[in-house]
Phi, psi and omega in degrees: 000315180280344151284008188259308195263017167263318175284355152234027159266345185287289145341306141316306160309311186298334193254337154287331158303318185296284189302319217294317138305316129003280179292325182279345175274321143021261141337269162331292202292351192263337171261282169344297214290300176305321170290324151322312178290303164327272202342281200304299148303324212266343167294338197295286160308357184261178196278146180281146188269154180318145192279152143292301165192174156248157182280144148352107144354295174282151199251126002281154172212163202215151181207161190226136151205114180088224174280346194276161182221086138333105173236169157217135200216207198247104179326103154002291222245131192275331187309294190293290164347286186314328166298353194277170184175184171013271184275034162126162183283162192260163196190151191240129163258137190237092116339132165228108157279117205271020182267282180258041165072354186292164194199160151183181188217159155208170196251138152185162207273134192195144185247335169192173196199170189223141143297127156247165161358144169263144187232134179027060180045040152228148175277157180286149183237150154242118177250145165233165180237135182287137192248343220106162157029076133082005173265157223196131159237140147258128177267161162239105191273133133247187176263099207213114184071113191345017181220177187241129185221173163319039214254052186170126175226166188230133155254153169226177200234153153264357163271145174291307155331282153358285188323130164289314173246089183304337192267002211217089182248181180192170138222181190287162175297143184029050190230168143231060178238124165288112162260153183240145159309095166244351165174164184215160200236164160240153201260157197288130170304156193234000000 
């Protein structure tokens, strides 16, 4: 008899312990979902990060700040080459930490690009892409989820008119074309 009422507080525990977990993964994804979402207002709104440099024109070109060593060159692989057109050649960015040897790269179409600021000790990238008719996105890559991605992008216009926000200019790397300012966006999670 007292293994009949141990196998069922045992039991009984088990299945409480079970919801109970249950509930806490829950939890968990309910709290992830929601930092997501800050996160996402609050890059949206928040200020563009301070310029560092702009990179070289020319390919390959490298600019260092701190342990990092930033390159950019010409994709490998001619199939990613072949993607650039119009709004600029496809180009591979190399993050290097010249301290301990870690790296990583990523490919994306770009007419120019800026070091930016470092966010939680990785540097910031700014790229930017040619749209057409006078239109222009900038990206802002960090380092996010074990990779450098895309999480904020600003379109701009070279018409003034265009502009949502008239007060709000930029140019391009090695430009002196005045861009106005139209909306800034999040890019779809991948």
């Amino acid at each position: 008899m007292s293994y009949l009422l141990l196998h069922r507080f045992t039991s009984a525990t088990v299945v409480v312990v079970y919801l109970m977990l249950v509930r806490s993964i829950r939890c968990v994804a309910l709290f992830v979902f929601c930092s997501i979402v800050v996160a996402q207002a609050d890059i949206q709104s928040e200020a563009w990060p301070k310029v560092v440099c702009d990179f070289p024109h020319d390919l390959p070109s490298q600019v260092k700040s701190g342990a990092s060593a930033i390159t950019i060159t010409a994709p490998r692989d001619e199939s990613v080459r072949e993607g650039g057109g119009s709004g600029g050649p496809m180009l591979t960015f190399n993050v290097r930490n010249q301290t301990n040897g870690w790296s990583t790269s990523f490919d994306d179409q770009s007419v120019g690009a800026r070091l930016l600021e470092a966010y939680h000790g990785f540097p910031q990238l700014e790229v930017w892409v040619r749209g057409g008719g006078g239109s222009y996105s900038r990206c802002l890559h960090r380092f996010a989820r074990g990779q450098y991605r895309c999480v904020r992008i600003d379109e701009f216009t070279a018409f003034k008119e265009a502009a949502t926000n008239k007060a709000v200019t930029t140019t391009l790397t090695g430009r002196e074309e005045r861009l106005y300012f139209v909306k800034t966006r999040i890019p779809d999670d991948d």
